[in-house]
C-alpha positions as CSV (number, residue, x, y, z in Angstrom):
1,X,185.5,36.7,-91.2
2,X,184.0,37.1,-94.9
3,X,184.7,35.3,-98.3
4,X,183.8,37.6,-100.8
5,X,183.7,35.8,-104.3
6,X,183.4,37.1,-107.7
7,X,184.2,36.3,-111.2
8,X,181.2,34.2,-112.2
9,X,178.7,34.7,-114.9
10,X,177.6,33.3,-118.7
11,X,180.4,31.3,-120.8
12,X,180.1,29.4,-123.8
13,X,181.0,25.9,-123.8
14,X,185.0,25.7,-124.4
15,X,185.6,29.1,-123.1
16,X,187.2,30.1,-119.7
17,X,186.4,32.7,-116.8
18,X,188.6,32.8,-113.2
19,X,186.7,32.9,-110.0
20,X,188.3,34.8,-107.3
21,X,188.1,35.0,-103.1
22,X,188.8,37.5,-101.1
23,X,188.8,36.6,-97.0
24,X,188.8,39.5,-94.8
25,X,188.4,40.2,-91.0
26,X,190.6,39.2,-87.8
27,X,192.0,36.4,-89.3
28,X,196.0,35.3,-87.8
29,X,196.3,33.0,-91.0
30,X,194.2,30.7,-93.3
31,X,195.2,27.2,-93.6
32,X,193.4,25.0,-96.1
33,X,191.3,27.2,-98.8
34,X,189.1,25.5,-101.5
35,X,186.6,25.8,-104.2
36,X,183.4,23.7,-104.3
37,X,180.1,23.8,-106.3
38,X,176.8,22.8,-106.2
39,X,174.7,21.9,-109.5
40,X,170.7,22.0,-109.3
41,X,169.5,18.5,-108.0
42,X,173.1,17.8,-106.8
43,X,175.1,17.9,-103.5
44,X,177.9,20.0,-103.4
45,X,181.6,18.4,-104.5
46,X,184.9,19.2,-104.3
47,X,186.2,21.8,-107.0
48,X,189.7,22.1,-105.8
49,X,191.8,23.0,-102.7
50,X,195.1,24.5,-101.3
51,X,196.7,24.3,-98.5
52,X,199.5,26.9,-96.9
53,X,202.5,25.1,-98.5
54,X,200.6,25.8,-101.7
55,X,199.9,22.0,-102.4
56,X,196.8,21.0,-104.2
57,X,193.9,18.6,-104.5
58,X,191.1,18.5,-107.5
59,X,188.0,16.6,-108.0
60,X,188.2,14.5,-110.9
61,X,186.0,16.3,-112.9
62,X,187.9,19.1,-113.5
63,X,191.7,17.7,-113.2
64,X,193.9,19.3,-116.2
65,X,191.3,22.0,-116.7
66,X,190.7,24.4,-113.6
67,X,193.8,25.7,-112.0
68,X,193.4,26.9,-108.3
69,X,196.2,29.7,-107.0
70,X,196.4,31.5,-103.9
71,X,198.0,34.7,-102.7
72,X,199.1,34.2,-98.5
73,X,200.0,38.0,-98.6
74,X,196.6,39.2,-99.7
75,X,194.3,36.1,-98.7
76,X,192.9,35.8,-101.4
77,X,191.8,32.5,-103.5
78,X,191.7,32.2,-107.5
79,X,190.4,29.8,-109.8
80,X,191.3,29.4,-113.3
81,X,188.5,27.4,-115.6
82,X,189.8,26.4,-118.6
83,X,187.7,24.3,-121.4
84,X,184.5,24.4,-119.6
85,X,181.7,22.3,-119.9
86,X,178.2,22.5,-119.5
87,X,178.5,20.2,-116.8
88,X,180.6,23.2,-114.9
89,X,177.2,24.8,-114.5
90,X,176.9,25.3,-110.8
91,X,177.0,28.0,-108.3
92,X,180.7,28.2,-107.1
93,X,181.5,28.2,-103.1
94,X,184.7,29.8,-101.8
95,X,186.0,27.8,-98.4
96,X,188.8,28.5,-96.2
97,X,189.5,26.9,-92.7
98,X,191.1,30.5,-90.5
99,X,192.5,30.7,-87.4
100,X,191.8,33.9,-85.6
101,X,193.1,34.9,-82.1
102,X,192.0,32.7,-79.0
103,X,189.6,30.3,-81.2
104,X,190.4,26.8,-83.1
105,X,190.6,27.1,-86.7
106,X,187.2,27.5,-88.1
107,X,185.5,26.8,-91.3
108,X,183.9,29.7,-93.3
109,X,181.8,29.9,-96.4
110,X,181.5,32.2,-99.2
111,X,177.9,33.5,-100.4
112,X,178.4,31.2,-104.1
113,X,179.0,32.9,-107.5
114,X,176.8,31.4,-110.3
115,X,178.9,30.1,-113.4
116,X,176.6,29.4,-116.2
117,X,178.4,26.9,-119.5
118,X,175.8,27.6,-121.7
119,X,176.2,28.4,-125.8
């Protein structure tokens, strides 16, 4: 199984940019599916996550300003940033817990996407 996200880059403070995830590989279904980051210095936090039934859960940081979306069909993840900050700065980790034939549902990671806030 592979997360392959994309989507990040340079944005000036106030501006917006959507991060997206594709998972690919034997996979029967994806259960929960999330965003994190990690900032230099920092540990990695909670960005946002969705589950199957489409419910959602964001870290206080970002509540009211990144929207996170997800397409079961396609399995694929998406994360709308909206009135970024400089303190967005981070490289962006896509997350999803699959279940694949025979196994327990697993945890994967995504390579990271750097987001830069920056004027």
């Amino acid at each position: 199984v592979q997360l392959q996200a994309s989507g990040g880059g340079l944005v000036q403070p106030g501006g917006s940019l959507r991060l997206s995830c594709a998972a690919s590989g034997s996979i029967l279904s994806i259960n929960a599916m999330g965003w994190y980051r990690q900032a230099p210095g920092k540990e990695r936090e909670l960005v946002a996550t969705i589950n199957s039934g489409r419910s959602t859960n964001y870290g206080d940081s970002v509540k009211g300003r990144f929207t996170v979306a997800r397409d079961n069909a396609k399995s694929t993840l998406t994360l709308q940033m909206n009135t970024l900050k400089t303190e967005d700065t981070a490289v962006y980790y896509c997350n999803a817990v699959v279940l694949r034939a025979g196994l327990w549902p697993t945890n994967y990671w995504g390579k990271g996407t750097l987001v830069t806030v920056s004027s």
